[in-house]
C-alpha positions in Angstrom: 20.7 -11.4 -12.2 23.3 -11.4 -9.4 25.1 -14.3 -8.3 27.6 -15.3 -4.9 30.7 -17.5 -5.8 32.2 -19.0 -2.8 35.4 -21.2 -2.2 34.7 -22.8 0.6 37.4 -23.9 3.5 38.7 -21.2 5.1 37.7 -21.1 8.6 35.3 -18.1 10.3 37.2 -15.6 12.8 36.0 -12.1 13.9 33.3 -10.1 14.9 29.7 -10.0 13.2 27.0 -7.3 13.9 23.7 -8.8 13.9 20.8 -6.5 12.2 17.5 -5.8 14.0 15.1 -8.5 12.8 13.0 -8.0 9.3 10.5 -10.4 10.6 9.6 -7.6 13.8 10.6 -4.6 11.5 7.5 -5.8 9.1 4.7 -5.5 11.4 6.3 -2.5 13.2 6.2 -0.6 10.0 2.8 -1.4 8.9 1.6 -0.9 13.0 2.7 3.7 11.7 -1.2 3.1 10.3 -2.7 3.2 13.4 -1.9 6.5 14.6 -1.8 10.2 12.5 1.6 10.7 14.3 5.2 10.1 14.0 6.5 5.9 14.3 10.1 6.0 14.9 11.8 2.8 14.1 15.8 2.6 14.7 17.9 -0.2 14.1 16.4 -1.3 10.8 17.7 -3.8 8.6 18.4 -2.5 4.1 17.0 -5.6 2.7 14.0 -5.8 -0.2 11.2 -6.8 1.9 11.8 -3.8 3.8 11.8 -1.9 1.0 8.8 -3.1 -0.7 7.4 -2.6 2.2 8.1 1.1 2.3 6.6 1.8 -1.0 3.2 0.0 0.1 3.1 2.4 2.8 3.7 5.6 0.7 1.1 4.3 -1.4 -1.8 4.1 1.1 -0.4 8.1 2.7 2.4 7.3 4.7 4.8 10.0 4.6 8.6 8.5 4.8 12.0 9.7 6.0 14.6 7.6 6.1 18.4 8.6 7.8 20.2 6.4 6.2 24.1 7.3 7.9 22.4 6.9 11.8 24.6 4.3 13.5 26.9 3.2 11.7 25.2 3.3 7.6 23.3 1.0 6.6 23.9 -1.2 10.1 20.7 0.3 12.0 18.8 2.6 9.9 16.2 4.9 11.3 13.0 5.3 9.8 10.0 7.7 10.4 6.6 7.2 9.0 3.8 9.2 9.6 -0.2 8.4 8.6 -1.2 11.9 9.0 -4.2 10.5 6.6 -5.2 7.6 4.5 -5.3 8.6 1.5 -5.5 4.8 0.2 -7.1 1.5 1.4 -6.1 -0.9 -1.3 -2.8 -2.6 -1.3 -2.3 -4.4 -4.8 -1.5 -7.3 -6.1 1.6 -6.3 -7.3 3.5 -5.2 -4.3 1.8 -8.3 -2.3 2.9 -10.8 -4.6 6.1 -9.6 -3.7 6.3 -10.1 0.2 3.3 -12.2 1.6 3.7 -10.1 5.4 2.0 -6.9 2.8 -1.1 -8.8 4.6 -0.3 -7.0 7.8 -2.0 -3.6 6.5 -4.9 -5.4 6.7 -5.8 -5.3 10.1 -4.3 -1.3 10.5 -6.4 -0.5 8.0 -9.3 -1.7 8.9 -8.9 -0.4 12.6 -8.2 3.4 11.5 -9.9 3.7 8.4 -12.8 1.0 8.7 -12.0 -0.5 5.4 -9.6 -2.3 3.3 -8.9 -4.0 0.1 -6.1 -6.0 0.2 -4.9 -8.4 -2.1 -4.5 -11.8 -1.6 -1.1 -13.0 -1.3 -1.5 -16.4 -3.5 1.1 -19.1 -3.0 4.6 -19.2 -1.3 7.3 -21.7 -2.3 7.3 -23.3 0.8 3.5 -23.7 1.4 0.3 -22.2 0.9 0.1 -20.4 4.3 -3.7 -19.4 4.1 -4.8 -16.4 5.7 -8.3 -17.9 6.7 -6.9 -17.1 10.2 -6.6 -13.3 9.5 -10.1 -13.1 8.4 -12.0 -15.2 10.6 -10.5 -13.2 13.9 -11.5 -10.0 12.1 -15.3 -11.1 11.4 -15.3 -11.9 14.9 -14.1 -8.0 15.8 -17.1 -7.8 13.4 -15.5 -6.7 9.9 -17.7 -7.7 6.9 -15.5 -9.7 4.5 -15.8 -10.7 0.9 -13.6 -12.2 -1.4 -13.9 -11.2 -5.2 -11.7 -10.6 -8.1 -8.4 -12.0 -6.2 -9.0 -9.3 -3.5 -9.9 -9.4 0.2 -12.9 -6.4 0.8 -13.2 -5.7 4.5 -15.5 -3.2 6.4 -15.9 -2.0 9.5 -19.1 0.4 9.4 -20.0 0.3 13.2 -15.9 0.0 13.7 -14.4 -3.2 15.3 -15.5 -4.3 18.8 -14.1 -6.4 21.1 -14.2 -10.7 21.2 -12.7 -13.9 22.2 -10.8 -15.2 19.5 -9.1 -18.7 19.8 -6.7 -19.2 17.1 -6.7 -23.1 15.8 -3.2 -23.0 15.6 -0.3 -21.0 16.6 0.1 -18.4 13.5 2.4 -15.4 13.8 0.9 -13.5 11.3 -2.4 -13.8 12.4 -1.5 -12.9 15.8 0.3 -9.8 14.6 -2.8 -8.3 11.9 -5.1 -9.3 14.9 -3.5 -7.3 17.7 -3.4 -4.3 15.6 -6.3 -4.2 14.9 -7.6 -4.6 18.4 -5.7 -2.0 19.5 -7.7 0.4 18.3 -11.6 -2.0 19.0 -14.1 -1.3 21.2 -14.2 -3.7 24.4 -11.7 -5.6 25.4 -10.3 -8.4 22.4 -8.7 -11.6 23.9 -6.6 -13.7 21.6 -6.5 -17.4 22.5 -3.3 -19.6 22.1 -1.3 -16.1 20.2 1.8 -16.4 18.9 5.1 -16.1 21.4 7.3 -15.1 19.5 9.9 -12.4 20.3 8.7 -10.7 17.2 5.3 -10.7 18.5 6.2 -9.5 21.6 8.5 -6.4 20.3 4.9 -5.2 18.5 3.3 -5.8 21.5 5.8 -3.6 23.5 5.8 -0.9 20.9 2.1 -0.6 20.7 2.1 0.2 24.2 4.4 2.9 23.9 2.0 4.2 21.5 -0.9 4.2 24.4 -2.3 0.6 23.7 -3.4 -1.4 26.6 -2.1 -5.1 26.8 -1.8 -7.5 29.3 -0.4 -11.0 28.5 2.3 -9.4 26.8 5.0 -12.8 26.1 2.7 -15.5 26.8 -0.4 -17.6 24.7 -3.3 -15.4 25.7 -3.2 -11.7 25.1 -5.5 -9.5 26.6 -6.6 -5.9 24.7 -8.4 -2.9 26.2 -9.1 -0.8 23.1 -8.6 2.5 23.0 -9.9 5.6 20.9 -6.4 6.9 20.0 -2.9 5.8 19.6 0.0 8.2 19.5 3.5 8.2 17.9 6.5 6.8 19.4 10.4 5.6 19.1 10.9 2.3 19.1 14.5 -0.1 18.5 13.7 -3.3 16.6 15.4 -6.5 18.3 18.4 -8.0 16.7 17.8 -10.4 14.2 17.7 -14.3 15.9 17.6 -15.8 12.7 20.5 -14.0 10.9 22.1 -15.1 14.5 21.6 -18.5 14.6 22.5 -18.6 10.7 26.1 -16.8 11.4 26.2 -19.2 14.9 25.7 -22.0 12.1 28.3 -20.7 10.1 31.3 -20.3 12.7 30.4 -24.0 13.6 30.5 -25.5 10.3 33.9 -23.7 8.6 35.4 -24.9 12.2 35.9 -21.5 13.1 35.2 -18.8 16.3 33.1 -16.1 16.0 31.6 -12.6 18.0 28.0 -12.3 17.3 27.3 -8.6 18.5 24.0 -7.9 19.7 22.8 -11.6 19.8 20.2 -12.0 22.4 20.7 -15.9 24.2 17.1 -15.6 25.5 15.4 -15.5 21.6 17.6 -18.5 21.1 17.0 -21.1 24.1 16.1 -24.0 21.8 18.7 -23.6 18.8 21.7 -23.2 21.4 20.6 -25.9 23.5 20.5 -28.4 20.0 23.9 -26.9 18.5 25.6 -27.3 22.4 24.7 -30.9 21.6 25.9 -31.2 18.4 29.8 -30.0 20.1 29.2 -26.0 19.3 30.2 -24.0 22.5 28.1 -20.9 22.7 29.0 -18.4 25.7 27.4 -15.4 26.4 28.7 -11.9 27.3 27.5 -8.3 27.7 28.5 -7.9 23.9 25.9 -10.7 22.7 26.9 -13.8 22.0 30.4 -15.7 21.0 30.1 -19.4 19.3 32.7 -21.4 18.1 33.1 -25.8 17.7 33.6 -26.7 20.7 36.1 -30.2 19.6 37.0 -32.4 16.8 33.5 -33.1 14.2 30.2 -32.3 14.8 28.2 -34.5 16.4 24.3 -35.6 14.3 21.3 -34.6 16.5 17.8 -34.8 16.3 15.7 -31.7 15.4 12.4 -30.7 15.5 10.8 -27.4 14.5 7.9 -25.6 16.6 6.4 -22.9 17.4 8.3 -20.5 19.9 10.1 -21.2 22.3 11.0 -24.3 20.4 13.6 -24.8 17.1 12.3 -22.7 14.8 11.6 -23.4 11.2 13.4 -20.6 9.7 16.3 -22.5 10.8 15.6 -25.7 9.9 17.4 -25.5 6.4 20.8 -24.5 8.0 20.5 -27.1 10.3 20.6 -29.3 7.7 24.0 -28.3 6.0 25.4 -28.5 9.5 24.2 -31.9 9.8 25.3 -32.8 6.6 29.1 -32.3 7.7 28.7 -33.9 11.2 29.3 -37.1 12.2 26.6 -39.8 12.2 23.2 -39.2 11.5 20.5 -36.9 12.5 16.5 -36.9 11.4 15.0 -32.8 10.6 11.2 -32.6 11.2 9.6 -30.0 9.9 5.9 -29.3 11.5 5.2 -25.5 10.5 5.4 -25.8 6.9 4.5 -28.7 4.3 7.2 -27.7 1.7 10.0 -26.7 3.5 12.9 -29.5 2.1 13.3 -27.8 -1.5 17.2 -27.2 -0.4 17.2 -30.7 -0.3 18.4 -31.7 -3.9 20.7 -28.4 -3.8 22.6 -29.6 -0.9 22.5 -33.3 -2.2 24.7 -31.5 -5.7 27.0 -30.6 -3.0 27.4 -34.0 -1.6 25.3 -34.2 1.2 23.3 -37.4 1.8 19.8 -36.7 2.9 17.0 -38.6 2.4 13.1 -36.8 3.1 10.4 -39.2 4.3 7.2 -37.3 4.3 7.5 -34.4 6.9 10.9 -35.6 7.9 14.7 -35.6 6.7 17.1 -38.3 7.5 20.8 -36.9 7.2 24.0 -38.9 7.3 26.9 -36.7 8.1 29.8 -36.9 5.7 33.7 -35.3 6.7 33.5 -33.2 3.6 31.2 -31.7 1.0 31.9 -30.2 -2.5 31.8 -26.8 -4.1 29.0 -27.0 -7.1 26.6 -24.6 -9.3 23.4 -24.5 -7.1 20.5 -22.5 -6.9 18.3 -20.9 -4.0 14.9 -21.8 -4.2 13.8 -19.3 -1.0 15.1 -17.4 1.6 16.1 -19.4 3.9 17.0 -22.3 1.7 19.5 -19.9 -0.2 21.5 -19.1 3.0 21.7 -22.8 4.1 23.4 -23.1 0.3 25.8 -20.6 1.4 26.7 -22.1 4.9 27.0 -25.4 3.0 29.3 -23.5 0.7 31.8 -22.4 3.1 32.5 -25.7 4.7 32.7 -27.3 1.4 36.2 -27.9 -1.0 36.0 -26.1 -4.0 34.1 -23.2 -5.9 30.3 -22.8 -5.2 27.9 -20.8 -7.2 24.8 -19.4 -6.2 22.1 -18.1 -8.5 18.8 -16.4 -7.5 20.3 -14.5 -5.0 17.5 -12.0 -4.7 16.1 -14.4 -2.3 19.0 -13.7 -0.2 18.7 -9.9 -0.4 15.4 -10.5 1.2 16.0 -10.9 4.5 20.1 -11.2 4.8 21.7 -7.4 5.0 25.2 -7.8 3.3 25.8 -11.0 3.8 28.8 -11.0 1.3 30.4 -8.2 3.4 30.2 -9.6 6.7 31.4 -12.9 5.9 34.0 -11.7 3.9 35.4 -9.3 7.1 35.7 -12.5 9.1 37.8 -14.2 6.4 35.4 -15.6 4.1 36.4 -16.3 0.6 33.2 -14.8 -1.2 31.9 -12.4 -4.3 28.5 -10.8 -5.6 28.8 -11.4 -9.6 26.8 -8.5 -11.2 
């Protein structure tokens, strides 16, 4: 199993190319179901969940080409898919249990061929994350769902038709599978309080260019007109604002300046507004987005995740090691997911002083943290190890790295470009 050793203390410079986004590349892919001709996706990130991903999809009859050397390697692959025919309607439980977003066929599925079995994905190491959600807005397109033998069974005889569906909570998953699906329903689908996510709204876009109609496009209520037919299209995922804000984190936190090329500022309001008032200066330009710290220590500040447009949780762990190096102290809430602190104890091995109450992490900044054996418990945990890492004195090792591969393309060889003391151990 691969490992990262790091020694920490050498400050960021240089230029970073941020990758298009895995969490819009997911439902893009599994959206090449809804239509027998050609998806087009360009700018898409190499990581594993893309990956397993791609096999799902040959599995059910999607044929795959990938060109590999477009724009620059492995920095914005293209990738065409084409459904021509189903030829499958179960996804099983073991590519699911791999990736949770394998869910997302579900409502594809179900749209073009009228049924699906679909496993369910089980538990998550950083909640439960239910897809009750998922299957209540599909009985109201009027699927028929049963749950047996670890499996979800939908049908749609009579096809889906068209309803008011009012989600109890903002769920980006839900809102994805949902819109799919209604893309293709009888009527005219309405989905209440919908995620607004950038993600969200780059499927929204692309569906369009494959001849769905949708209004609402960007805010909380999305309007659908289904249609009979959708067609083929090209589409360019949007750069990654995660793997942005974690490389914006890292530039702060090693003291250091750095280019982020491609960043988009407006996927980023709430995370560039906190880190401007934690001392990072963040300036924008027509090559994306260059951060660096702006004077002397970080300053603590308070942080709450939320739904988009607000901090985001798949953030929240790096905020953390930046807090940990700043000065004074700064409480993380976390409100999207109930077990989202696991980093906690990895980052305490490194020195950091943090102390969870509940939903809620108080963190006492401290001028320097040390370089220790830790291991990544998720995805994003494992990158806030490795942002901790660089800041810290000493030799760091990381173990379970595959949860980096996940969702982090190369991360060894773009940090290490911008001066970055760092290794993969076969």
């Amino acid at each position: 199993m691969d490992r990262i050793r790091i020694r920490g203390g050498r400050p960021l410079t240089g230029e970073i190319a941020i990758s298009g986004a895995k969490n819009a590349a997911l439902p893009l892919m599994a959206a090449c179901l809804l239509t027998d001709g050609t998806l087009r996706l360009s700018n898409l990130p190499h990581l594993v969940d893309i990956a397993t991903l791609a096999n799902l999809l040959v599995q059910l009859g999607v044929e795959i080409r990938m060109n590999g050397a477009a724009e620059g390697g492995h920095a914005g692959r293209v990738l065409e898919m084409t459904a021509r025919r189903v030829t499958d309607t179960r996804a099983p439980y073991e590519l699911v249990r791999k990736m949770r977003a394998s869910v997302l066929v579900l409502g594809p599925l179900l749209a073009r061929a009228g049924r699906a079995e679909v496993s369910l994905p089980g538990g998550c190491a950083i909640g439960t994350r239910p897809i009750d959600v998922h299957l209540k807005g599909l009985e109201a397109l009027g699927a028929e769902i049963e749950l047996r033998d670890g499996y979800v069974h939908a049908r749609a005889p009579r096809g889906l038709r068209g309803a008011e569906i009012v989600f109890p909570a903002v769920s980006v998953g839900a809102t994805e599978n949902l819109l799919m699906a209604a893309t293709l329903a009888a009527g005219e689908p309405r989905l209440v309080n919908a995620a607004r996510e950038p993600e969200v709204t780059d499927l929204a876009q692309c569906l369009i260019a494959m001849g769905a109609r949708i209004e609402g496009v960007g805010g909380d209520t999305l309007v659908v007109e289904g249609v009979g037919r959708l067609g083929g299209t090209e589409h360019r995922i949007i750069p990654d604002r995660i793997e942005t804000g974690t490389y914006a984190m890292a530039a702060a936190i090693t003291g250091g300046a750095l280019d982020l090329l491609g960043a988009r500022a407006e996927h980023l309001g709430a995370v560039i507004e906190v880190l401007r008032q934690a001392g990072v200066a963040i300036t924008e330009s027509d090559r994306g987005l260059h951060v660096e710290r702006a004077d002397g220590r970080l300053r603590g500040v308070d942080v709450m995740t939320e739904p988009f447009p607000g901090f985001p949780t798949d953030l929240q762990a790096q905020m953390m090691a930046l807090m940990a190096t700043a000065e004074g102290a700064s409480m993380i809430t976390e409100t999207i997911f109930e077990n989202r602190f696991m980093h906690v104890p990895e980052l305490a091995r490194m020195g950091a002083d943090i102390n969870v109450h509940g939903a809620s992490a108080m963190v006492r900044g401290r001028p320097g943290l040390t370089g220790a054996e830790v291991m990544a418990t998720d995805l994003r945990a494992s990158v806030s190890l490795v942002l901790a890492a660089l800041a810290a004195e000493g030799e760091t090792l990381l173990n379970r790295v595959y949860h980096l591969d996940r969702g982090y393309e190369r991360v060894e060889d773009k940090l290490a470009a911008c001066g970055a003391e760092i290794e993969r151990i076969k």
